[in-house]
N, C-alpha and C positions, 0 to 999 in steps of 0.2 A: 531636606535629608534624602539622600538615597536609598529605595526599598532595598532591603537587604538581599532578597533572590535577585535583584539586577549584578549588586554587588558579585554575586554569587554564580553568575553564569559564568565568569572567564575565571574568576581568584581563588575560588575556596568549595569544598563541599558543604552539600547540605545539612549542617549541626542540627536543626529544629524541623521537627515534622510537622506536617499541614493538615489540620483538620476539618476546616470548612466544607469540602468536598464532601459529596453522598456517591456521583457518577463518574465516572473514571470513561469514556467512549475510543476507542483507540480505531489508528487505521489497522489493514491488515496486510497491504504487500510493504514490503521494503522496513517496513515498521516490528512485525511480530513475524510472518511469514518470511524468509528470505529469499524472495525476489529473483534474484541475479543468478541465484545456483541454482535454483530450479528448472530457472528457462534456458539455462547454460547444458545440463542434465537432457534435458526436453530437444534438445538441437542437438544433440550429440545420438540420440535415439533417431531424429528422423534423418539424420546424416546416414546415417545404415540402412536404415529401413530403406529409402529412397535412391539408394546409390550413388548420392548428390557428386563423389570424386571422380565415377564415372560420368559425371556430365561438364568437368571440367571446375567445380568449386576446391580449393584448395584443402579446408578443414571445416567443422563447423562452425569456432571461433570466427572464421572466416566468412562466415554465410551471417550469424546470429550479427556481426558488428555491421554490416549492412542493413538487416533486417534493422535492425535496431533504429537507422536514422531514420528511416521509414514508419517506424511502430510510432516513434515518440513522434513526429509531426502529424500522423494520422491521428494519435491519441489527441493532440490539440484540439484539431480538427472537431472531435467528437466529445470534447468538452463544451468545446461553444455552439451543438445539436448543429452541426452543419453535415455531418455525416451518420449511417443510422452503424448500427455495431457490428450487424451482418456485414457491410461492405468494406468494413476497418478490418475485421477479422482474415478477408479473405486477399485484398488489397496489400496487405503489408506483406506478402508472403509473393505474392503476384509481381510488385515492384521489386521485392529482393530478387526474386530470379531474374527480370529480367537487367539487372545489373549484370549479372553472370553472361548475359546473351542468349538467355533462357526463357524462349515465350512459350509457355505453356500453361495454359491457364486449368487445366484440370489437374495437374500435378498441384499446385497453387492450391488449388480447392482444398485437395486431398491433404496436403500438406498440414495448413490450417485447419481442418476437422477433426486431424490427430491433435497438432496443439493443444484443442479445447478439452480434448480429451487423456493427454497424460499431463500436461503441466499440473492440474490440481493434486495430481495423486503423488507427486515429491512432497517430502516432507521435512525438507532440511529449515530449522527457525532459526534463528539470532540467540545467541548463547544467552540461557538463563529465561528461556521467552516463560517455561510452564513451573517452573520454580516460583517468578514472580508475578505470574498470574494466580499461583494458587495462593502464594501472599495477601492480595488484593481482594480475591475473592472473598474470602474471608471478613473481610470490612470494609467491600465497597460493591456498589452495582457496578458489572461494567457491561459496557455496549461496545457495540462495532457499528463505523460509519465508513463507508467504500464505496468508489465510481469503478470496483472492477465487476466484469459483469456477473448477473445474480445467480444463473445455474455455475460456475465457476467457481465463485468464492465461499457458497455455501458446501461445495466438495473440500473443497483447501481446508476448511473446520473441518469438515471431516475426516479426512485423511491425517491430517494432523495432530487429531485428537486436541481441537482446540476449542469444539462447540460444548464442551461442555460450562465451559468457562461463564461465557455472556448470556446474559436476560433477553438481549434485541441487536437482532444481525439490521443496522439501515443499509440498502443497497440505492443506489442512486434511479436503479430504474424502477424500484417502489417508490422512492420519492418522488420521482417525476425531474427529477431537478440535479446537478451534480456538483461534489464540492469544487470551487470555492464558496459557492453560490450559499446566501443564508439560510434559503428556505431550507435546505436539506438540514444543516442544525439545527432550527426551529422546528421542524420535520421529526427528527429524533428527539429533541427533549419531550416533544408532547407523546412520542410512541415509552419513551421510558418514563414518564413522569415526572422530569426532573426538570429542575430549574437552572438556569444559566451562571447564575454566581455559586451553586451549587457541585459545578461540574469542572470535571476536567476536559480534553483536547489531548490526545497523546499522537503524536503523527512524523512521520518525516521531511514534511514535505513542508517549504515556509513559505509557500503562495496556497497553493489547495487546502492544506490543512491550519496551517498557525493563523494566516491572515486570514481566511474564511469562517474559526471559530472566533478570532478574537474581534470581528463585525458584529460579533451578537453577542460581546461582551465573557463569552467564553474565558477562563486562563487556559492557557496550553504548556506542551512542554515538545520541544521540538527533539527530535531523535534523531540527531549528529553523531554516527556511530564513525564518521570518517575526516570528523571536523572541519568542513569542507562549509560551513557558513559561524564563522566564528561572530559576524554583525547582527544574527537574529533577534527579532524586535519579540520573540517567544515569552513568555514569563519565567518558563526555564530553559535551557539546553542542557542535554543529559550524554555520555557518548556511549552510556551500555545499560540496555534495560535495569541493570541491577540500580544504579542509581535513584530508579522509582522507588524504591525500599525505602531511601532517605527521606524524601519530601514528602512518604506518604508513609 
C-alpha cells in the first residue's frame, strides 16, 4: 500500500495531522526569510549608492543577474570548503564587475562589505511566515539549521523579529560542517536534544536540505512555493507555509 502523505504530495491536502514530531528545525533563506527580495532591495541600494549607471551598468536587475551566476557557483565552491567565505564574499562582486569591464577591485571590496551589511536588515518573509511560526511554537521546539554565514543570519532573526521564535540557531560554521553533509543534523539534534524520528526538516532546497536530512533518517517537508520540483523524493511538498498548519 501506498503511504498516504506520498499519496498526498501531488492529489489531495493534508485531512490528518502528525504528531510524532517534538522538533520542527527549518532553513532560514528562501525557506522563512525571502531571499530573492531582499538581495533584489540590497542591489538596488548599492546601484545609487555607487553610481554603478555611471560606470556604464544598465539597472541593478542588470548587475544582481550577473552577480547571481557568480554567487551561485562560488556558493558551490564553498559548500565543498574549497574556498573560505571571506573570498566568496568579496569574489562574487569582483567577477560581476568585471563582466561590466570594470576592474576595480576596491569598489568590489566596498561593494561587498555594504552587502553584509544591509541585506540582513530587509525584512520581507514569505506570506504567513510569523502567524505560522507562532502556531508551532506553541506545540513544537523549533530550531534553525543554515550554511549562510553566522554573523549574518543571526541579524536576519533579528531584524525580522524572528529570533524569538527558536530554541537553537545551528549555523554551519559552528558546526564545522555544511548542509548536505549529516554531521551538521546530527550536530543539531544533539544541540536540541532531539531525536531523529522525533524531528522534522522544513527546507527549500531538495539536495541541501531534504536529501541531507533524510541520510539521517530525518522526515522533511520540501517548501515548493513555485512548484518548480513536482518529483521530490520529500515526505511532504507544501507550496505556502500555511500548509504546515495541516500536517502539524
Amino acid at each position: 500500500m501506498i503511504p498516504m502523505h506520498y499519496f498526498c504530495l501531488e492529489y489531495c491536502t493534508f485531512s490528518m495531522k502528525t504528531t510524532k514530531y517534538r522538533h520542527i528545525f527549518f532553513d532560514l533563506d528562501k525557506t522563512l526569510w525571502d531571499f530573492d527580495t531582499n538581495s533584489m532591495e540590497t542591489f538596488r541600494d548599492l546601484f545609487n549608492t555607487y553610481g554603478l549607471k555611471r560606470l556604464g551598468i544598465e539597472s541593478a536587475e542588470n548587475f544582481h543577474t550577473i552577480y547571481e551566476f557568480h554567487n551561485l557557483a562560488l556558493w558551490e565552491i564553498y559548500r565543498q570548503g574549497k574556498i573560505e567565505k571571506a573570498e566568496l564574499n568579496i569574489k562574487r562582486f569582483i567577477l560581476a564587475l568585471e563582466e561590466f569591464g570594470i576592474r576595480d577591485y576596491e569598489l568590489g571590496r566596498k561593494m561587498a562589505m555594504d552587502y553584509i551589511h544591509l541585506s540582513p536588515t530587509k525584512t520581507n518573509l514569505f506570506p504567513d511566515t510569523h502567524r505560522v511560526l507562532e502556531y508551532l511554537k506553541a506545540r513544537y521546539s523549533l530550531h534553525i539549521i543554515t550554511n549562510g554565514f553566522e554573523e549574518v543570519q543571526f541579524r536576519k532573526l533579528q531584524h525580522s523579529s524572528l529570533s524569538r521564535y527558536f530554541k537553537e540557531v545551528i549555523t554551519s560554521e559552528d558546526a564545522g560542517v555544511k548542509k548536505p553533509d549529516p554531521e551538521i543534523f546530527k550536530y543539531a539534534l544533539k544541540r536540541a536534544g532531539a531525536g531523529a524520528k522525533e524531528s522534522l526538516m522544513v527546507g527549500d532546497d531538495e539536495e541541501v536540505d531534504i536529501a541531507g536530512a533524510g541520510s539521517l533518517g530525518i522526515d522533511q517537508v520540501l517548501v515548493d512555493f513555485q512548484n518548480l520540483v513536482p518529483g521530490s523524493t520529500a515526505t511532504y511538498r507544501i507550496r505556502s507555509l500555511d500548509e504546515l498548519t495541516a500536517i502539524l
